[in-house]
N, CA, C and O atoms as a GROMACS GRO file, in nm:
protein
  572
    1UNK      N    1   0.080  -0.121   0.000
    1UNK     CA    2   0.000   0.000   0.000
    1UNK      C    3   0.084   0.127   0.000
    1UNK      O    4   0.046   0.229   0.058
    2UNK      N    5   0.198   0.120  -0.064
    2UNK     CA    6   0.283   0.261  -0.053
    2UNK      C    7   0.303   0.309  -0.150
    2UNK      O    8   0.401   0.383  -0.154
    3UNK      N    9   0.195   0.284  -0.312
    3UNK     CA   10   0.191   0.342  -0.406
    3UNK      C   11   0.098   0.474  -0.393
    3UNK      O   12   0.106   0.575  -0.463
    4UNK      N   13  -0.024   0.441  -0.254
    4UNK     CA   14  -0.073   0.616  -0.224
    4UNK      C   15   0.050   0.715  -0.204
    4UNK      O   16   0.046   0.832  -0.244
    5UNK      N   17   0.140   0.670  -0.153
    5UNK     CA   18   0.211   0.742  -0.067
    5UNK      C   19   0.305   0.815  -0.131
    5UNK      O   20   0.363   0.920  -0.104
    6UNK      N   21   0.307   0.730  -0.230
    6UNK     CA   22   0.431   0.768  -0.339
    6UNK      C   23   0.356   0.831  -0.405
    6UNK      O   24   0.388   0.950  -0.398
    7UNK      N   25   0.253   0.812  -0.480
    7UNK     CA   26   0.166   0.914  -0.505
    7UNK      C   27   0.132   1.020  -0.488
    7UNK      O   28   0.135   1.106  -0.576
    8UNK      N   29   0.093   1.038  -0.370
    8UNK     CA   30   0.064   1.201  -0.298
    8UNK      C   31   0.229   1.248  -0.280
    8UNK      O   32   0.246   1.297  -0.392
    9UNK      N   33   0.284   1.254  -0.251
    9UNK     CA   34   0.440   1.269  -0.264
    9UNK      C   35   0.511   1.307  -0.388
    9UNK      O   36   0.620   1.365  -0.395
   10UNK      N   37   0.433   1.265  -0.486
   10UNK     CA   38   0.464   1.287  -0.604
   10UNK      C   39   0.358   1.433  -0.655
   10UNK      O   40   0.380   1.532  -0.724
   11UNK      N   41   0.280   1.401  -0.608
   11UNK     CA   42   0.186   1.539  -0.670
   11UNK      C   43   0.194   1.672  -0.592
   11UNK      O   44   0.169   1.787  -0.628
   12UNK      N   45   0.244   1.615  -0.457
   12UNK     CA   46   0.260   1.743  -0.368
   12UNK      C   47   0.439   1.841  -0.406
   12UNK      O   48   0.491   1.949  -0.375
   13UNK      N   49   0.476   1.716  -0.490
   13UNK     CA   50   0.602   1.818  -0.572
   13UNK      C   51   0.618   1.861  -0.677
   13UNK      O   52   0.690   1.949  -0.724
   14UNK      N   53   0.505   1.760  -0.734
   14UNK     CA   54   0.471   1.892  -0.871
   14UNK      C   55   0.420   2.038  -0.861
   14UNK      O   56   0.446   2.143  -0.920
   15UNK      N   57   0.327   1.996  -0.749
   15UNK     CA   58   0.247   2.130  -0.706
   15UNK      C   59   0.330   2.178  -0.679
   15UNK      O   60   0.316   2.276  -0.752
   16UNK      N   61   0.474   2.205  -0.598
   16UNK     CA   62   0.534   2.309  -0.536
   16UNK      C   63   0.635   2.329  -0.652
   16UNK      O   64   0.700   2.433  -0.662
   17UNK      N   65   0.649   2.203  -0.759
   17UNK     CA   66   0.747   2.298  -0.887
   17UNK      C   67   0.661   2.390  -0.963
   17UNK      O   68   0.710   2.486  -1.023
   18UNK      N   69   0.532   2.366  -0.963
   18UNK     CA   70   0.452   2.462  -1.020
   18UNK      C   71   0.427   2.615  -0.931
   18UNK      O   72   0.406   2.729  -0.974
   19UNK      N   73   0.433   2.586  -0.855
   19UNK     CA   74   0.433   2.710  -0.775
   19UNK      C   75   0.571   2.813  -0.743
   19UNK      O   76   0.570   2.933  -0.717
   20UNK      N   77   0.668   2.735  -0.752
   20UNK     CA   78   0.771   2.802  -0.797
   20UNK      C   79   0.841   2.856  -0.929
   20UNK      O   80   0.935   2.933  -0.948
   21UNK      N   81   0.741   2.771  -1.027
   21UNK     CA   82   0.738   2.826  -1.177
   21UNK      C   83   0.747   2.971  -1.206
   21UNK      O   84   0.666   3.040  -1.143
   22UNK      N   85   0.836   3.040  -1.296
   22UNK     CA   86   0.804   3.166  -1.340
   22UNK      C   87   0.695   3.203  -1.422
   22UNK      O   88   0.683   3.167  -1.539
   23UNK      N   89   0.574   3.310  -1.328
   23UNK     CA   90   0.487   3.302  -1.415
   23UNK      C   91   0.498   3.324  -1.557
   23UNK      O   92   0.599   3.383  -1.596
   24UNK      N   93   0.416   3.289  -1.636
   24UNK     CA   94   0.445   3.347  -1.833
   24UNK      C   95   0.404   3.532  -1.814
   24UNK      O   96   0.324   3.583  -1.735
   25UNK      N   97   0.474   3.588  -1.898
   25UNK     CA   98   0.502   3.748  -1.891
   25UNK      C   99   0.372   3.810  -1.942
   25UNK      O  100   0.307   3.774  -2.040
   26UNK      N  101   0.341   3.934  -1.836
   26UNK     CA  102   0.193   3.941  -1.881
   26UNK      C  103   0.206   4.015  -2.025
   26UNK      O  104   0.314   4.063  -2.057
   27UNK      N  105   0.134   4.020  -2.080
   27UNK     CA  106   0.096   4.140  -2.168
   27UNK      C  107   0.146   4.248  -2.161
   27UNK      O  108   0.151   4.315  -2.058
   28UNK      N  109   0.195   4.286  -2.280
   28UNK     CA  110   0.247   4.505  -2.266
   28UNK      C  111   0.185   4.546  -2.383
   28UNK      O  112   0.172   4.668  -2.381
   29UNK      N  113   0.126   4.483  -2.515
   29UNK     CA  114   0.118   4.521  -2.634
   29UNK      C  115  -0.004   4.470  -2.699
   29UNK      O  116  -0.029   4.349  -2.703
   30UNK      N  117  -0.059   4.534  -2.734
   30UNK     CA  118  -0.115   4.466  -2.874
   30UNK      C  119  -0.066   4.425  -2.995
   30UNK      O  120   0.049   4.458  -3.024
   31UNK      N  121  -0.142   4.347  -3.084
   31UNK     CA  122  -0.078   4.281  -3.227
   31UNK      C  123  -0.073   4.394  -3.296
   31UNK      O  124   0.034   4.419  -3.352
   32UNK      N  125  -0.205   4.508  -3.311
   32UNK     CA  126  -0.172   4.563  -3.378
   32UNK      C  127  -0.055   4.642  -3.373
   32UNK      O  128   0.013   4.676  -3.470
   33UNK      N  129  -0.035   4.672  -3.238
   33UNK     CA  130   0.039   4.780  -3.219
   33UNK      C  131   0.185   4.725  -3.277
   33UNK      O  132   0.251   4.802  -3.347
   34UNK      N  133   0.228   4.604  -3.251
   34UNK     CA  134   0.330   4.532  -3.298
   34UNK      C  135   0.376   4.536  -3.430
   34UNK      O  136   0.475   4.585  -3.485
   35UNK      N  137   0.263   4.462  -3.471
   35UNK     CA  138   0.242   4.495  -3.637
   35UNK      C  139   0.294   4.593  -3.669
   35UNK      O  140   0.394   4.574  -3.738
   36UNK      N  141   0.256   4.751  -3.640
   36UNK     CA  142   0.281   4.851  -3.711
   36UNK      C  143   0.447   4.885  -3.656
   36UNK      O  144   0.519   4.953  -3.729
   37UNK      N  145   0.487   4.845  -3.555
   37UNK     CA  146   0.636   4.843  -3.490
   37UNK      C  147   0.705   4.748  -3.609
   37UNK      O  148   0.809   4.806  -3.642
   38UNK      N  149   0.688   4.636  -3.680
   38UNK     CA  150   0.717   4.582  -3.752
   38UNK      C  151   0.775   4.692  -3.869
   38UNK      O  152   0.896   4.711  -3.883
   39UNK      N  153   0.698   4.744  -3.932
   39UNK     CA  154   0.731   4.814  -4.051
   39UNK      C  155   0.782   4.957  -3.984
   39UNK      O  156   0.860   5.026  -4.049
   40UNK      N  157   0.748   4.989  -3.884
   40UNK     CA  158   0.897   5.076  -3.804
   40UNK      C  159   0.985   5.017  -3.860
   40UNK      O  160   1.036   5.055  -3.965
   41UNK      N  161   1.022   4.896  -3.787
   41UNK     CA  162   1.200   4.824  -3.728
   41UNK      C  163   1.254   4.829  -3.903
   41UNK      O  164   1.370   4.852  -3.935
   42UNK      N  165   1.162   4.807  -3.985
   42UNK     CA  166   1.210   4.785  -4.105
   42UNK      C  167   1.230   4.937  -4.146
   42UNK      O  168   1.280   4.931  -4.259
   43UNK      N  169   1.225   4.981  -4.134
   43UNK     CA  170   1.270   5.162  -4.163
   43UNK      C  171   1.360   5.237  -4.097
   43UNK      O  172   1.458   5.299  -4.138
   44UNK      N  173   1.307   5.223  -3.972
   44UNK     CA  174   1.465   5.301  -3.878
   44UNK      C  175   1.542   5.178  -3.833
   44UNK      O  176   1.663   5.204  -3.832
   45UNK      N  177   1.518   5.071  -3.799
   45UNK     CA  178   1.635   4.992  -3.688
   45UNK      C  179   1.692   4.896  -3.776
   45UNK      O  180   1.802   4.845  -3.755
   46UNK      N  181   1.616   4.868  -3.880
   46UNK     CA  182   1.682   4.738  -3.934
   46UNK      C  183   1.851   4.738  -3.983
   46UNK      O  184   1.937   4.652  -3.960
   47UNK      N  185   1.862   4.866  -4.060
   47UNK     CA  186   1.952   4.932  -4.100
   47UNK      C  187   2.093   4.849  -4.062
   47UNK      O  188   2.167   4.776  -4.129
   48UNK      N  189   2.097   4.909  -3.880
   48UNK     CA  190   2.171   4.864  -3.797
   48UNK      C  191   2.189   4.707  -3.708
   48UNK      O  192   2.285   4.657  -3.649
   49UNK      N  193   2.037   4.657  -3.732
   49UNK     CA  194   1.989   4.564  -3.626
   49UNK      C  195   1.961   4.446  -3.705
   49UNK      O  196   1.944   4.338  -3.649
   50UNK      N  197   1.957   4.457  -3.825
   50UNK     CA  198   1.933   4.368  -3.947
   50UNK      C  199   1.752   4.312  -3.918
   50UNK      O  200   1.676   4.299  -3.822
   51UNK      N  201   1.747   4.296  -4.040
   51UNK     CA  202   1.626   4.268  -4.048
   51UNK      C  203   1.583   4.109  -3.965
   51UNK      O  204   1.491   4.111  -3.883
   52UNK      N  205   1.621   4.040  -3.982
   52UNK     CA  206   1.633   3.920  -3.871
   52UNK      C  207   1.599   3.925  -3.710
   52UNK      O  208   1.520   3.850  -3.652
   53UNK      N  209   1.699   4.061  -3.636
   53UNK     CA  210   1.711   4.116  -3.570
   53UNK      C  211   1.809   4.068  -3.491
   53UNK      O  212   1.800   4.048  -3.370
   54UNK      N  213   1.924   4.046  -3.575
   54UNK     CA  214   2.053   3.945  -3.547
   54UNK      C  215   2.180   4.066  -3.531
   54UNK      O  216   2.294   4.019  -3.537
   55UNK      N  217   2.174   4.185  -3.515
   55UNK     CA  218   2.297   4.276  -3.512
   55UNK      C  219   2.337   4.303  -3.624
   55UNK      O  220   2.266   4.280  -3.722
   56UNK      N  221   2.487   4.369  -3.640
   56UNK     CA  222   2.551   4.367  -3.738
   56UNK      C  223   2.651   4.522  -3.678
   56UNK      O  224   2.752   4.529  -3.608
   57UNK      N  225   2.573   4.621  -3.740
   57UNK     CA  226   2.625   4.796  -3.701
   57UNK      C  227   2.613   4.783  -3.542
   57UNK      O  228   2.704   4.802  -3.462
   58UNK      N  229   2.412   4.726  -3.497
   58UNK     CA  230   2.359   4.766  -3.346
   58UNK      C  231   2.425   4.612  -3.314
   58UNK      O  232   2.486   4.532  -3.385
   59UNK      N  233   2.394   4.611  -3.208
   59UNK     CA  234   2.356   4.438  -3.131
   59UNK      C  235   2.256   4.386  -3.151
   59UNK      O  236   2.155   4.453  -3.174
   60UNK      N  237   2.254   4.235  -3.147
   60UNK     CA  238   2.136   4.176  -3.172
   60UNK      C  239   2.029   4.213  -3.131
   60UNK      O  240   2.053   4.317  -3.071
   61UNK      N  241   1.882   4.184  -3.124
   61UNK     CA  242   1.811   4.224  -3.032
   61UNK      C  243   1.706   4.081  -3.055
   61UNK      O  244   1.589   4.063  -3.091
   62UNK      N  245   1.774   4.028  -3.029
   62UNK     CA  246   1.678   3.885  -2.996
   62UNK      C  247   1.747   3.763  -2.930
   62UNK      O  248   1.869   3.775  -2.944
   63UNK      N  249   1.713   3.654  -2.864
   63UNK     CA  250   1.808   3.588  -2.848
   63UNK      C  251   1.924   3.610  -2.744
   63UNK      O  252   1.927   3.720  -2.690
   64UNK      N  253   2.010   3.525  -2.715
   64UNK     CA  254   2.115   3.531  -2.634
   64UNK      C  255   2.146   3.623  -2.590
   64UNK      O  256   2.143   3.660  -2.473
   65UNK      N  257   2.192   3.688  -2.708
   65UNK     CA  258   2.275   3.812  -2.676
   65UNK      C  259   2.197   3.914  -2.637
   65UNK      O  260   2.247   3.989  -2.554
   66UNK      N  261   2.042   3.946  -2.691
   66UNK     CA  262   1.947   4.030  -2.628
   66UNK      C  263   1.916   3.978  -2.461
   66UNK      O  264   1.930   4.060  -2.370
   67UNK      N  265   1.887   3.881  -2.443
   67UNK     CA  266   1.880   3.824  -2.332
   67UNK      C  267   2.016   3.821  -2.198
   67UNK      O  268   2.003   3.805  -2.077
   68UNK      N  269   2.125   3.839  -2.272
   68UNK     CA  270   2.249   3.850  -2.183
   68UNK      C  271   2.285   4.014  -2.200
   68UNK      O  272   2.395   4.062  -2.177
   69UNK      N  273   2.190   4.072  -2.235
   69UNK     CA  274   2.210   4.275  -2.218
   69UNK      C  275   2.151   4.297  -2.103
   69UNK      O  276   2.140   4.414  -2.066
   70UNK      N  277   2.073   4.135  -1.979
   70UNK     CA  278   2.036   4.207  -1.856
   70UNK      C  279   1.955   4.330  -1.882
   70UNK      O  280   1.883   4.354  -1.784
   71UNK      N  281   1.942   4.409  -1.972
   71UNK     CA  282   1.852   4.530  -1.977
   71UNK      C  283   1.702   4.537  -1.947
   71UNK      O  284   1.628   4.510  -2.042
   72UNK      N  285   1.651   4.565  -1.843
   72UNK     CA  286   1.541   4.605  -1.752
   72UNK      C  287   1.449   4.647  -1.854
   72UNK      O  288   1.504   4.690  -1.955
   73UNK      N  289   1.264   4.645  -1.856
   73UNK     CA  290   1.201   4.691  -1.927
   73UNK      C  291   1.225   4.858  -1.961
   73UNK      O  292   1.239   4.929  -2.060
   74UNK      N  293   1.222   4.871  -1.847
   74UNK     CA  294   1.297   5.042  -1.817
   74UNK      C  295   1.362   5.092  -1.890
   74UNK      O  296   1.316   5.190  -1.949
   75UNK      N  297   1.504   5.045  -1.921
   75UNK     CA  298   1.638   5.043  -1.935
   75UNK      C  299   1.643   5.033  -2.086
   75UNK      O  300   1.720   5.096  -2.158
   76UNK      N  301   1.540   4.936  -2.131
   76UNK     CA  302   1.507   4.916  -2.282
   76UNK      C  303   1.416   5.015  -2.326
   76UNK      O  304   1.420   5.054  -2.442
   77UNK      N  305   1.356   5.049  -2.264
   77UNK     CA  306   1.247   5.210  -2.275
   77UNK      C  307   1.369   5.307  -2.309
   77UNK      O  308   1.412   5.339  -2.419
   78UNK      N  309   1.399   5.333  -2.221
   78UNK     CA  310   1.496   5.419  -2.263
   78UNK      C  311   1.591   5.441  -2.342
   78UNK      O  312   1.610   5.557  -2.379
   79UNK      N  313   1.686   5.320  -2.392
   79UNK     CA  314   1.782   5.330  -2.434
   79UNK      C  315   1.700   5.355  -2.604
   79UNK      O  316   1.754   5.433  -2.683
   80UNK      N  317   1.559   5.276  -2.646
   80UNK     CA  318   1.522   5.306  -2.783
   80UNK      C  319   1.523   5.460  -2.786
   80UNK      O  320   1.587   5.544  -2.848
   81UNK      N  321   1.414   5.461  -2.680
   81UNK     CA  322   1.353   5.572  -2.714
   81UNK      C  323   1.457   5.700  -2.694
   81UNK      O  324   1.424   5.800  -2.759
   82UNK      N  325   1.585   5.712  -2.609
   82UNK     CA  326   1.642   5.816  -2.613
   82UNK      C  327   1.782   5.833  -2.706
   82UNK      O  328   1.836   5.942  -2.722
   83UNK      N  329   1.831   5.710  -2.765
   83UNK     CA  330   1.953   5.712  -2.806
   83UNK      C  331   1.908   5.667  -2.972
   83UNK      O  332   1.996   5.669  -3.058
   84UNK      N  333   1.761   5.627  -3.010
   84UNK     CA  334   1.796   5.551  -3.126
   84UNK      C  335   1.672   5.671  -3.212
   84UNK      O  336   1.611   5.768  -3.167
   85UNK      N  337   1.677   5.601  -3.364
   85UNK     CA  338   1.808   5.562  -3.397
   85UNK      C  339   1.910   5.609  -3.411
   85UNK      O  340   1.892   5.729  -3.433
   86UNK      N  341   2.064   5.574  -3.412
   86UNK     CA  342   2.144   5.619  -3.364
   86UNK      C  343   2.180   5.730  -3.466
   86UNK      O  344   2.198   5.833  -3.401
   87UNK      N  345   2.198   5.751  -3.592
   87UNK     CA  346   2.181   5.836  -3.679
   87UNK      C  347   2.105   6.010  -3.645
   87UNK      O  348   2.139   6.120  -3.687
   88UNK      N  349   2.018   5.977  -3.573
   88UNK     CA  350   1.938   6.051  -3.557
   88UNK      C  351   1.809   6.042  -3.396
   88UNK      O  352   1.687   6.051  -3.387
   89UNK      N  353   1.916   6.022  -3.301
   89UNK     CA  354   1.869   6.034  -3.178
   89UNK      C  355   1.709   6.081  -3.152
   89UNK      O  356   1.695   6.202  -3.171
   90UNK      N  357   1.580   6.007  -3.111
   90UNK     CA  358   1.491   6.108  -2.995
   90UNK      C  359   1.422   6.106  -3.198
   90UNK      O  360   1.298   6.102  -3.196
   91UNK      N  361   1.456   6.107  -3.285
   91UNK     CA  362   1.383   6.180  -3.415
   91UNK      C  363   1.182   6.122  -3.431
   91UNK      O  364   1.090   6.165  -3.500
   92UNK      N  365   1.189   6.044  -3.359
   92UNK     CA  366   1.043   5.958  -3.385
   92UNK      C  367   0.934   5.997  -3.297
   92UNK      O  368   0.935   6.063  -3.193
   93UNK      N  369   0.858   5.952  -3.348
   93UNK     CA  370   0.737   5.999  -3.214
   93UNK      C  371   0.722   5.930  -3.084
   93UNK      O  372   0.786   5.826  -3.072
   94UNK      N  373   0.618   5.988  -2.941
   94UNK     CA  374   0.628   5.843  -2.884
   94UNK      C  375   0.545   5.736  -2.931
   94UNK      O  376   0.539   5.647  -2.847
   95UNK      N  377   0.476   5.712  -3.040
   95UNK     CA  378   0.373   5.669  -3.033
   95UNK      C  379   0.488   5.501  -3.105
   95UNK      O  380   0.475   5.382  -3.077
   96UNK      N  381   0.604   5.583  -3.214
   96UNK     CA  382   0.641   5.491  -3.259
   96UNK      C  383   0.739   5.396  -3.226
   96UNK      O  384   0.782   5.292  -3.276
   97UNK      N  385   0.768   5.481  -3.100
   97UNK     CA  386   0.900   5.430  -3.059
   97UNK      C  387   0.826   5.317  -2.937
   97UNK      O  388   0.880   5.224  -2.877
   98UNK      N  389   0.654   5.375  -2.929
   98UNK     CA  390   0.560   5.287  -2.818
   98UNK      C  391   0.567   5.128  -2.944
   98UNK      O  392   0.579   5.024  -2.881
   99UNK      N  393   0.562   5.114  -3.058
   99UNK     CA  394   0.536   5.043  -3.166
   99UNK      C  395   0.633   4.935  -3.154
   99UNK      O  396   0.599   4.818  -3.135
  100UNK      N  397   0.762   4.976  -3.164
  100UNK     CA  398   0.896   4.928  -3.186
  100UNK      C  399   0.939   4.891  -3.104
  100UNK      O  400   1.042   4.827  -3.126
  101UNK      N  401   0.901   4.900  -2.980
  101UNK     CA  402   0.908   4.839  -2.855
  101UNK      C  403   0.846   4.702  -2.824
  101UNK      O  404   0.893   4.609  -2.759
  102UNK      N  405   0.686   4.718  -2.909
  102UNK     CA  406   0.650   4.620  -2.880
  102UNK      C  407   0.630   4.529  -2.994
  102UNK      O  408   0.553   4.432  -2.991
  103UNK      N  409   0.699   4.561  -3.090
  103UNK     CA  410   0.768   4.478  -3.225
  103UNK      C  411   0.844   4.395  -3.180
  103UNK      O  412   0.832   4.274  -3.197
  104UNK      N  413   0.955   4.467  -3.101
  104UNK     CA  414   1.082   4.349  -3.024
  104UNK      C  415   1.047   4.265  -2.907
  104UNK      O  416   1.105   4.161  -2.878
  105UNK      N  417   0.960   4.312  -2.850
  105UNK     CA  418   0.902   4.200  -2.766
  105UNK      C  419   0.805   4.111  -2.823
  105UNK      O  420   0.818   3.990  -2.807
  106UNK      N  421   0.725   4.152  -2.878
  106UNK     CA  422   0.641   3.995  -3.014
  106UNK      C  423   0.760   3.942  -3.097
  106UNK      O  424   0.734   3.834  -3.151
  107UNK      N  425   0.858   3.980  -3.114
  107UNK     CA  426   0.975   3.905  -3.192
  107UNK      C  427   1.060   3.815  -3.096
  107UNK      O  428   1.132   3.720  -3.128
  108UNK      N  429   1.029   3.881  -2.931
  108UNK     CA  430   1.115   3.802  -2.876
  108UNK      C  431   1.014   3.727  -2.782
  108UNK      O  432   1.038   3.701  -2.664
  109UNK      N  433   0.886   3.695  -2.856
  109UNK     CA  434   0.837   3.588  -2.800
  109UNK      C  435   0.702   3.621  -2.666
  109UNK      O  436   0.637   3.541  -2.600
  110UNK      N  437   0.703   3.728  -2.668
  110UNK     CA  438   0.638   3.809  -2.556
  110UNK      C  439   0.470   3.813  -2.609
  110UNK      O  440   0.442   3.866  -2.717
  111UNK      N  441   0.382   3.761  -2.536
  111UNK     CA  442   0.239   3.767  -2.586
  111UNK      C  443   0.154   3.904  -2.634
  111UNK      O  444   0.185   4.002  -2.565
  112UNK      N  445   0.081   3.923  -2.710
  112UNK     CA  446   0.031   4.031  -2.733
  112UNK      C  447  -0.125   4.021  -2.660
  112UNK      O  448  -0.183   3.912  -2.658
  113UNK      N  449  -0.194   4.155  -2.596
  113UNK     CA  450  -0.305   4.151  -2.530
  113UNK      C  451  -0.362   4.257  -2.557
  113UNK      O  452  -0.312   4.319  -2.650
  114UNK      N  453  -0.476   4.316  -2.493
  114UNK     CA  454  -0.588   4.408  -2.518
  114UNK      C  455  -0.527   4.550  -2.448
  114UNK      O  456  -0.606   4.630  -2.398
  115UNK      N  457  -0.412   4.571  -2.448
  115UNK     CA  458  -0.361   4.688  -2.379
  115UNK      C  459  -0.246   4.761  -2.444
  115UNK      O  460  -0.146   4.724  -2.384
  116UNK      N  461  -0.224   4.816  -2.504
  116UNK     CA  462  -0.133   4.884  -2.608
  116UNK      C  463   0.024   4.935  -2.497
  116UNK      O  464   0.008   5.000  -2.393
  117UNK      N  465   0.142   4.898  -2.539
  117UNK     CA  466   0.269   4.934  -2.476
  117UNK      C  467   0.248   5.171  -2.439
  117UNK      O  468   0.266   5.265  -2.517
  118UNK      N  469   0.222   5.168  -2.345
  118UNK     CA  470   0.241   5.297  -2.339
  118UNK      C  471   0.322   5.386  -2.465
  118UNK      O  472   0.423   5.343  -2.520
  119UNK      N  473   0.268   5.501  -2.494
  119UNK     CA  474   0.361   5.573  -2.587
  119UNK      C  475   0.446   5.666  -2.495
  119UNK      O  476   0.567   5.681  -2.511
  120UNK      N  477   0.365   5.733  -2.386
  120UNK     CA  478   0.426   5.812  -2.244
  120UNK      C  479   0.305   5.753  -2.144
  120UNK      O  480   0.196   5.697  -2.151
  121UNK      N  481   0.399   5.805  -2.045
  121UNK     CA  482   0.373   5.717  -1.897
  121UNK      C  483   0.430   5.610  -1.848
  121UNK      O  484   0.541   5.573  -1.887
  122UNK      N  485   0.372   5.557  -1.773
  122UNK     CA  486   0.461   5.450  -1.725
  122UNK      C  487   0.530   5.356  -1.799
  122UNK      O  488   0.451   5.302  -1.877
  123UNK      N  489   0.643   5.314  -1.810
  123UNK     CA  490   0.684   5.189  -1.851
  123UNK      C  491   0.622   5.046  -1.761
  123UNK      O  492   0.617   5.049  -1.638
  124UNK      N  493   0.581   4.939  -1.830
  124UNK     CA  494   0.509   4.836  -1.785
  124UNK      C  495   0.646   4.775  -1.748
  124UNK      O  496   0.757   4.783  -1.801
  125UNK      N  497   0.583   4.692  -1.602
  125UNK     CA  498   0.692   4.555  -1.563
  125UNK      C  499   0.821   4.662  -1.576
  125UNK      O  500   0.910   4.587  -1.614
  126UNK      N  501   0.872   4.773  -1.567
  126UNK     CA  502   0.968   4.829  -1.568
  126UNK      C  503   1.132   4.784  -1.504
  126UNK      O  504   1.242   4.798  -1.557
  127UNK      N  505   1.098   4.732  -1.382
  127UNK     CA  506   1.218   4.690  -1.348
  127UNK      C  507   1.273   4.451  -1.376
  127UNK      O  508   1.348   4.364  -1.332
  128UNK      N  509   1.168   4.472  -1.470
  128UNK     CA  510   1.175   4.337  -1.527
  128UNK      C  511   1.297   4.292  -1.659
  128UNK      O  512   1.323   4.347  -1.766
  129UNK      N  513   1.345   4.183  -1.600
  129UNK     CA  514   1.463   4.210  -1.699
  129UNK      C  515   1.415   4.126  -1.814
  129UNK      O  516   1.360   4.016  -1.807
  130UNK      N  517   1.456   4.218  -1.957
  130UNK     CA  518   1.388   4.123  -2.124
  130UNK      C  519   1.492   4.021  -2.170
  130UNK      O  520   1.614   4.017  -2.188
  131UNK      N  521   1.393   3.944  -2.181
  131UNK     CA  522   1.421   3.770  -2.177
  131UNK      C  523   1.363   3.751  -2.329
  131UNK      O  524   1.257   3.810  -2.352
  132UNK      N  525   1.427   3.671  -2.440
  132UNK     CA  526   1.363   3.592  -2.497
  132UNK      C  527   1.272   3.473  -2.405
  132UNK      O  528   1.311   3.390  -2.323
  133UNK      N  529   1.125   3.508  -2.463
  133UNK     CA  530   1.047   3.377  -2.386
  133UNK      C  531   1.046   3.247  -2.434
  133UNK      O  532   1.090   3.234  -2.548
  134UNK      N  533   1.019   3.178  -2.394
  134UNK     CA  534   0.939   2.999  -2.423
  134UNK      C  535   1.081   2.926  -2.479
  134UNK      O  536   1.065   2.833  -2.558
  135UNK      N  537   1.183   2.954  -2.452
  135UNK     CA  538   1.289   2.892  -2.529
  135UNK      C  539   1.316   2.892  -2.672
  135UNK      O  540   1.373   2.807  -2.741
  136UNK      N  541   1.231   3.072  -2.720
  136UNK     CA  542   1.281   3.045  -2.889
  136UNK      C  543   1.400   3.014  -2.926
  136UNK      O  544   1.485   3.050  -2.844
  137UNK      N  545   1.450   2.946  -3.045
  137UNK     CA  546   1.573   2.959  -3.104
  137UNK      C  547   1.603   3.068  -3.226
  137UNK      O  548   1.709   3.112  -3.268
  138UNK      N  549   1.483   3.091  -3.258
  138UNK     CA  550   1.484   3.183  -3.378
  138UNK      C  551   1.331   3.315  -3.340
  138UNK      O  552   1.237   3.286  -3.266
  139UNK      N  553   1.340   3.407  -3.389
  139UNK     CA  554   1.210   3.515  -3.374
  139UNK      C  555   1.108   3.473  -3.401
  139UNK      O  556   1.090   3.400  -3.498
  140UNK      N  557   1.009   3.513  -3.313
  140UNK     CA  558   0.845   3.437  -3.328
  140UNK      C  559   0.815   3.481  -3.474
  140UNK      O  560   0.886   3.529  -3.562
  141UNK      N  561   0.697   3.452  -3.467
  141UNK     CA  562   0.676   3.498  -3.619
  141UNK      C  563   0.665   3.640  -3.633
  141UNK      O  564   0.666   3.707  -3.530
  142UNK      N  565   0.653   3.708  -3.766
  142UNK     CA  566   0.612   3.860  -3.702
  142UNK      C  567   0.425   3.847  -3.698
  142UNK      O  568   0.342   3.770  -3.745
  143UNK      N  569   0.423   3.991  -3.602
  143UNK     CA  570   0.265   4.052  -3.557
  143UNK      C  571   0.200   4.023  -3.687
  143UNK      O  572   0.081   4.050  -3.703
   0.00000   0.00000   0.00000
């Protein structure tokens, strides 16, 4: 009779690997909004960032190497929106640089929902550091 035992023993540690699970990342964007960040990245960032979004001039921005920049939602707010593109610093609106933000997060795997990435105001999840999600190897599809 010690297959209950092993049993409940067994489910009471799934439950606690599930509970120590990282939740999945909420929402910052809509598709559309993505979408139209799409044909941004292809106008100002690709240039530098390649169309892939594999580096080349910039750094990657997907993947490993996006993922090992440690860079905070915050930190990624900022650095688009105040330094890029680099040609021409701050030149975009917020609305597009709200776009292109959430282009690279639907590229890097990040769900899209009923709430559009701020253009001003708060940065969402701000002190959250950007992760490629779900174990892509390559960019989700685009928006």
């Amino acid at each position: 009779m010690r297959v209950p035992h092993i049993a409940a023993i067994a489910a009471l540690l799934l439950a606690a690997i599930g509970a120590n699970a990282p939740a999945p990342p909420a929402a910052m964007f809509t598709a559309a909004q993505a979408h139209d960040g799409l044909a941004l990245y292809g106008q100002y960032c690709s240039k530098c960032h390649a169309a892939g979004l594999t580096g080349g001039l910039g750094p990657d921005l997907f993947g490993r190497a996006f993922t090992a920049s440690s860079l905070s939602m915050g930190a990624l707010n900022a650095e688009v929106t105040r330094e890029m593109p680099q040609d021409n610093p701050g030149s975009l609106t917020p609305a597009q640089y709200a776009a292109i933000i959430a282009y690279l997060l639907a590229a890097n795997c990040y769900p899209a929902g009923p709430a559009a990435y701020p253009a001003d105001g708060p940065v969402p999840n701000r002190a959250t550091k950007v992760a490629t999600q779900d174990g892509a190897t390559a960019p989700c599809a685009a928006p």
